[in-house]
N, C-alpha and C positions, 0 to 999 in steps of 0.2 A: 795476673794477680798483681794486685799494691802492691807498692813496698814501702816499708818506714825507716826510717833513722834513728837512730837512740845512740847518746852516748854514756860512757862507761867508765870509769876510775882506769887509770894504769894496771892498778893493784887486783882489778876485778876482771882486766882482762889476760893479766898472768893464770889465775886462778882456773880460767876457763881452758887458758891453753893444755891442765894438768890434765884436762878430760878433753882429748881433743877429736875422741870416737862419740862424742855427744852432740847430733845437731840441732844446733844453739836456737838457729831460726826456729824450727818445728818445737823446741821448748818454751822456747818464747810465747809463741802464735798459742800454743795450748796451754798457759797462762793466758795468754789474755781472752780465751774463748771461756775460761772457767771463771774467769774475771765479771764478764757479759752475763753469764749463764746466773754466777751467785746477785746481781742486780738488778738482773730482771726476776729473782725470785721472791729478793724484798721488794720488790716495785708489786710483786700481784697480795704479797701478803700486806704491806701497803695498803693496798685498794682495800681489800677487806677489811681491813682497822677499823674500829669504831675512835680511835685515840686520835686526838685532835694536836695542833701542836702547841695548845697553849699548854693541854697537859704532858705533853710528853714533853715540852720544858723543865715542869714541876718534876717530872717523875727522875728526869734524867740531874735535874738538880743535887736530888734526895743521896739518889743513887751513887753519883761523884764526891757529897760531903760526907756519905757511910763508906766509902771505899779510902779518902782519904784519912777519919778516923780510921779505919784497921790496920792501915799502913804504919800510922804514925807509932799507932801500938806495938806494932808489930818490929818498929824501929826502936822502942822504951825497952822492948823486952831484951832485944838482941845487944843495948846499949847497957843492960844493968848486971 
């Protein structure tokens, strides 16, 4: 089998030492297999799209300046 390299913060690898009955490699590897798994789910739902990307610009546009307006409300209300 491969093997990879990653590295890690100091801080991140104190953290892991608290759990040190947890193996990290098989934790890892099974993120990155659900990683794969969730990609190739959008890639088939994807296919099936009829949404093109010049709309799904517009859409995602729409989407990020309504999510910004509630935010900012949502910062008006907390601020008053």
């Amino acid at each position: 089998m491969p093997n990879i390299t990653l590295s890690i913060s100091e801080e991140l690898k104190k953290e892991m030492k608290k759990y040190s009955s947890v193996k990290w490699s098989s934790a890892v590897r099974n993120i990155i297999e659900q990683k794969i798994a969730d990609f190739e789910e959008a890639d088939s739902i994807a296919k099936k799209s009829r949404l093109n990307w010049k709309t799904w610009k517009i859409i995602s546009a729409k989407i990020s300046k309504n999510a910004a307006k509630h935010a900012e409300e949502l910062l008006n209300e907390n601020n008053s």
